[in-house]
C-alpha distance (Angstrom), angle and dihedral (degrees) to the residues before:
residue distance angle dihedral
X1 . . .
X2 3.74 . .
X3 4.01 113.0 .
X4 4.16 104.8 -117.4
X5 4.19 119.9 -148.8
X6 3.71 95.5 -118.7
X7 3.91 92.3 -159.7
X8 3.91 87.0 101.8
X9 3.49 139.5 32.7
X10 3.76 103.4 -108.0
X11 3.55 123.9 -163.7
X12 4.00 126.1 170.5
X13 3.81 121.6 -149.2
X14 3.48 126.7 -155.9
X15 4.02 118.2 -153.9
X16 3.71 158.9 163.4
X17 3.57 138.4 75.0
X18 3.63 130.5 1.0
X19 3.75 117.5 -93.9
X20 3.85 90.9 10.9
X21 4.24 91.8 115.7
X22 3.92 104.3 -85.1
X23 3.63 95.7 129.4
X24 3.63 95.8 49.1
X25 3.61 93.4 39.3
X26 3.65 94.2 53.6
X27 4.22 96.8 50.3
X28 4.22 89.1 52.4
X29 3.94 82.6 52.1
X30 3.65 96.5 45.5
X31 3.81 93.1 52.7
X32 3.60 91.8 44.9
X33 3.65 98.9 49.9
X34 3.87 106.3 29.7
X35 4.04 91.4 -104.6
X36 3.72 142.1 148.7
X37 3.42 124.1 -137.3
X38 4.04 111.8 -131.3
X39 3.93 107.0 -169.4
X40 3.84 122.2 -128.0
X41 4.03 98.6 -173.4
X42 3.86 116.1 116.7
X43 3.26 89.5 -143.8
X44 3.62 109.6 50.0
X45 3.76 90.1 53.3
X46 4.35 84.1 83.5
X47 3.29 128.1 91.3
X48 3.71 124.3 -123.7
X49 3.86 94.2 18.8
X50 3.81 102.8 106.0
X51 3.04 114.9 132.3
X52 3.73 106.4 36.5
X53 4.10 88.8 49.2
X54 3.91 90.4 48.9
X55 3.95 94.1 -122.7
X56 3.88 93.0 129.6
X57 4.03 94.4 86.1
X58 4.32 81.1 50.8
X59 3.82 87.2 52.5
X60 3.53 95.2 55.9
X61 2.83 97.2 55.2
X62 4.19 136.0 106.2
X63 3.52 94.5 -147.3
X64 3.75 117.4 89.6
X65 3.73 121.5 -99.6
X66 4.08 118.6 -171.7
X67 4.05 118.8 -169.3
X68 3.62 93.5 29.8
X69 4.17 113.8 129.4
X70 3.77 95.3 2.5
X71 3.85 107.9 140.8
X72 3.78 135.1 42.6
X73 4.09 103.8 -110.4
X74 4.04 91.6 -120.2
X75 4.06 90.9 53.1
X76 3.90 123.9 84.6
X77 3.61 126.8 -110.7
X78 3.36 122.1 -168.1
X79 4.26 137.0 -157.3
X80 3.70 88.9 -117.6
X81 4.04 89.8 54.4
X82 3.75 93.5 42.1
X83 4.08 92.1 54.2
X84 4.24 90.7 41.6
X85 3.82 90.5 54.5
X86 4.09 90.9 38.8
X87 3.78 89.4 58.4
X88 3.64 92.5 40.5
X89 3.94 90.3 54.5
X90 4.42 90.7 38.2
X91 3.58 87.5 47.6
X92 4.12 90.0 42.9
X93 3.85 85.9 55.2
X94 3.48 106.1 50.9
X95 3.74 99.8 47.5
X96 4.18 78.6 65.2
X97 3.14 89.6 59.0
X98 3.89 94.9 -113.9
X99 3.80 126.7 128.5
X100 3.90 110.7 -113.9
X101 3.93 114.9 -140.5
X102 3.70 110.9 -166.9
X103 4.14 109.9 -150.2
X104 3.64 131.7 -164.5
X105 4.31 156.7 72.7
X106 3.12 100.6 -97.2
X107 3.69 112.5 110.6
X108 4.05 108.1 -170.1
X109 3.58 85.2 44.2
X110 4.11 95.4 52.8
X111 4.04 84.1 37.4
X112 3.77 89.9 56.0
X113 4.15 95.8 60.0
X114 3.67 93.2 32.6
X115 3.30 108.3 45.8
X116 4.33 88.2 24.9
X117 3.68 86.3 -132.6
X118 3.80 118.8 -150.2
X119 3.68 95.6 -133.3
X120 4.09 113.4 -152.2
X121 3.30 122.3 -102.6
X122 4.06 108.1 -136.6
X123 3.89 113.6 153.1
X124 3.83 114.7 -135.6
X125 3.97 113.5 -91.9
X126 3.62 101.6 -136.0
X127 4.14 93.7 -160.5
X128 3.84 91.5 45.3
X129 3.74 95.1 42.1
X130 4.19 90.8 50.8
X131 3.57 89.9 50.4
X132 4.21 94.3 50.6
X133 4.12 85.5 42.5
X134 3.89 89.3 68.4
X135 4.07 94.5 58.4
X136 3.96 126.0 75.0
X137 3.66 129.8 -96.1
X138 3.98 85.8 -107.8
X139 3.54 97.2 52.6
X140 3.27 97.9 40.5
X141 4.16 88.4 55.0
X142 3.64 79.6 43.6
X143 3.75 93.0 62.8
X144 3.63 92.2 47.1
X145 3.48 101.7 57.1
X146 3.32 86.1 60.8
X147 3.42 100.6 50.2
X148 3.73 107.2 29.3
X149 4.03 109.2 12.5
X150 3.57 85.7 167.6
X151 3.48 95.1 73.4
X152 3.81 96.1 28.2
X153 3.83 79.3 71.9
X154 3.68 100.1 68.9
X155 4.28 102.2 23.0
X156 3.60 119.8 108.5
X157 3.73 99.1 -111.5
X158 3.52 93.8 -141.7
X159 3.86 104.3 47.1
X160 3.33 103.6 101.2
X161 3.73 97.8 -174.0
X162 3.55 84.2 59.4
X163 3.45 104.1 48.4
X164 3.79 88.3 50.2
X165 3.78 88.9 62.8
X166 3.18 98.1 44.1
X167 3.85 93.7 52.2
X168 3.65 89.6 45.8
X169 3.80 93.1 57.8
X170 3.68 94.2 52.8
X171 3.54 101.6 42.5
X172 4.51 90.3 52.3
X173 3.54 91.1 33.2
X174 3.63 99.1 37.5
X175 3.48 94.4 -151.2
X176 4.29 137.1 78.0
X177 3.86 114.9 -59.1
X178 4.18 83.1 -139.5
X179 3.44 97.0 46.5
X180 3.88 89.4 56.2
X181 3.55 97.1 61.4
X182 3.50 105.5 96.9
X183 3.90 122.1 -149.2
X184 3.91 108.3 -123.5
X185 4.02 118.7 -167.2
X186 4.18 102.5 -71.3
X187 3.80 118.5 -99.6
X188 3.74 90.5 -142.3
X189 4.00 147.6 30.1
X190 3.96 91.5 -109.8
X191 3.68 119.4 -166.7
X192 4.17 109.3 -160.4
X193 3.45 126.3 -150.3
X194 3.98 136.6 -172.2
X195 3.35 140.7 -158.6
X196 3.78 113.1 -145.0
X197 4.00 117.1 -164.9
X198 3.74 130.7 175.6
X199 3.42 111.9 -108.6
X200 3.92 102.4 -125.9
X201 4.39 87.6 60.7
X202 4.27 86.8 37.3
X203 3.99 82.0 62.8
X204 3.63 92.4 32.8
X205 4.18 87.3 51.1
X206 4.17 93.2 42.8
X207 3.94 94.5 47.4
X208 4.07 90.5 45.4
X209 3.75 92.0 50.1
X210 3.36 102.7 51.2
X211 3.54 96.4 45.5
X212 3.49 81.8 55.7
X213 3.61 90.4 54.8
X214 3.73 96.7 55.4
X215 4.01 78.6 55.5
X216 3.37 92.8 62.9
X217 3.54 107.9 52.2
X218 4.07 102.6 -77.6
X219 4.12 86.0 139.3
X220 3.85 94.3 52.4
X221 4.17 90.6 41.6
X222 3.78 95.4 47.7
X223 4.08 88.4 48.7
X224 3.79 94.6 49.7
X225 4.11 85.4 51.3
X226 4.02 88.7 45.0
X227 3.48 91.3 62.1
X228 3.27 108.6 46.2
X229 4.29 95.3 35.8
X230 3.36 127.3 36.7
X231 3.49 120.8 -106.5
X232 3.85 98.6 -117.0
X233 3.56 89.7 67.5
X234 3.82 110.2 128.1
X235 3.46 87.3 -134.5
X236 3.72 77.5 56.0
X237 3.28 103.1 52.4
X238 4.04 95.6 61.7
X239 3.49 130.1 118.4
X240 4.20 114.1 -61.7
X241 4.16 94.6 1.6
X242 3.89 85.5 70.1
X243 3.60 97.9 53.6
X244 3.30 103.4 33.0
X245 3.45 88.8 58.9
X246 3.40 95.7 52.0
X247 3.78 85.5 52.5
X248 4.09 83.2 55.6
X249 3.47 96.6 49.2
X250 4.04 92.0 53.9
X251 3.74 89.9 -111.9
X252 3.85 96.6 124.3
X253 3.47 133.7 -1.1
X254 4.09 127.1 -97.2
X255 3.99 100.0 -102.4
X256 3.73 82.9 49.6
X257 4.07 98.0 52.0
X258 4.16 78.7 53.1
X259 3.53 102.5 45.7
X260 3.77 95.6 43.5
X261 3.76 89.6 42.4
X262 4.30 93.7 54.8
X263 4.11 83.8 41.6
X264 4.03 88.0 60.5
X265 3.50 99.2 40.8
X266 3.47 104.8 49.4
X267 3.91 84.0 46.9
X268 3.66 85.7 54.6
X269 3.96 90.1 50.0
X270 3.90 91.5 55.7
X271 3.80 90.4 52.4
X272 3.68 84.6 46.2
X273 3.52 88.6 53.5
X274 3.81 98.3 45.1
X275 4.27 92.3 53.8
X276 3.71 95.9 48.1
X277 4.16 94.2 38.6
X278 4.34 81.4 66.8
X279 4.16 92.2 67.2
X280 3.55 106.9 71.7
X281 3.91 87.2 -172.9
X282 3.59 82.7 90.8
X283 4.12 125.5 105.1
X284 3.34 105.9 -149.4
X285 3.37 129.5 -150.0
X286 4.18 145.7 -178.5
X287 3.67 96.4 -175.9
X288 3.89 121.5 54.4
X289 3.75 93.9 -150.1
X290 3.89 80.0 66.4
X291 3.79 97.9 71.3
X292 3.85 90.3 66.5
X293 4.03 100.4 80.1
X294 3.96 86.9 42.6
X295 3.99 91.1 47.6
X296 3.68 87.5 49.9
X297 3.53 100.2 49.5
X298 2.97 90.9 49.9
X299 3.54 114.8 51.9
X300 3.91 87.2 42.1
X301 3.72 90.9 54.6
């Protein structure tokens, strides 16, 4: 085990695109350097979604995971409770004596521990929000490219819950949702990492595993969720739940669910891609044997 400087909390992050390696990455880390994994995917924080969220290999395995299966899909879940939790579990780790490595794509959530955002406080207008809640997903992103590109950059297009905040935000505040989170001084000496992948084997990757998902009982999972949540549930609405159940209702056929699934993930990694490419804090990498001379200097710094 490598000897850490204990002057400073240390924590190591592991980052970039969905199905670029992070997960896998992250456990041969863990094991190596007496960590804990501590997830930063908005999706993997619900329970019940497994398999379409790929959190199944991070079940299996004997390294600890915190913030994994931690709210109902039909109950809200907000930045500021993702980064209280996150510091709970960082903070949890370290006083063990264990190194925490945070691991995910999502940006604001990553952003939020890094950076220790200080997330705004605007309470929900209940007239504003009603009117928004009538439009579509698409108009709704629609509306906030106009008025807040910034964020449009980084949102899932498709959560409406999401988009709905976001909108709300700009239209009180009159001003961008990510240029209100203020940077505060950092709770930790964080080292960044990224994994870079060409774009042809990224699409190669993303169509592969989600055919492999279907193979492991995404069907059966996404009907058990159907009927007991509705289906315009932003938790829903994500990537492989929505069109597989279209593909369950009979609104378009299997190889269609697929195709149109890949298409929206691998447009999803790009925009991934495109928020994390703007912190040069980051070590990037396109081999994961490569993270082991930054890891070490690192945590013997």
């Amino acid at each position: 085990m490598l000897k850490v400087n204990s002057q400073k909390s240390k924590v190591i992050v592991i980052l970039g695109p969905t199905a670029s390696g992070k997960s896998s990455l992250a456990v041969k880390l863990a094991e190596k350097i007496h960590g804990e994994i501590v997830n930063a995917d908005s999706r993997q924080v619900y329970k019940k979604m497994d398999i379409g969220t790929g959190k199944t290999d991070s079940l299996g395995s004997k390294i600890p995971h915190h913030l994994l299966d931690i709210v109902f899909p039909d109950k809200p879940f907000s930045l500021a409770q993702y980064q209280r939790l996150a510091f709970r579990a960082i903070d949890d780790i370290l006083r063990r004596n264990k190194i925490p490595i945070l691991v995910g794509g999502t940006g604001l959530y990553i952003r939020a521990v890094v950076d220790n955002l200080d997330i705004p406080k605007v309470k929900p207008n209940i007239t504003l929000r009603q009117k928004l809640e009538k439009q579509t997903a698409a108009k709704l992103f629609s509306q906030l490219k106009k008025l807040d590109p910034k964020t449009a950059e980084i949102i899932d297009y498709h959560n409406k819950r999401r988009l709905l905040r976001a909108l709300e935000v700009v239209l009180i505040k009159h001003t961008s949702f990510a240029e209100l989170q203020k940077t505060k001084k950092p709770r930790y000496d964080i080292l960044q990492i990224g994994l870079k992948t060409d774009r042809a084997i990224l699409r190669q990757r993303i169509e592969k595993r989600f055919i492999q998902m279907i193979k492991n009982g995404l069907l059966e999972e996404t009907k058990k969720l159907l009927k007991k949540y509705p289906a315009n549930l932003p938790s829903m609405s994500g990537i492989g739940y929505l069109e597989i159940g279209q593909y369950l209702a009979g609104e378009i056929s299997l190889q269609e669910a697929v195709n149109r699934a890949v298409s929206r993930t691998y447009q999803y990694a790009k925009r991934q891609t495109t928020w994390f490419k703007k912190d040069e804090r980051i070590k990037w990498i396109s081999k994961t044997s490569q993270a082991g001379k930054y890891i070490l200097n690192f945590l013997k710094k």
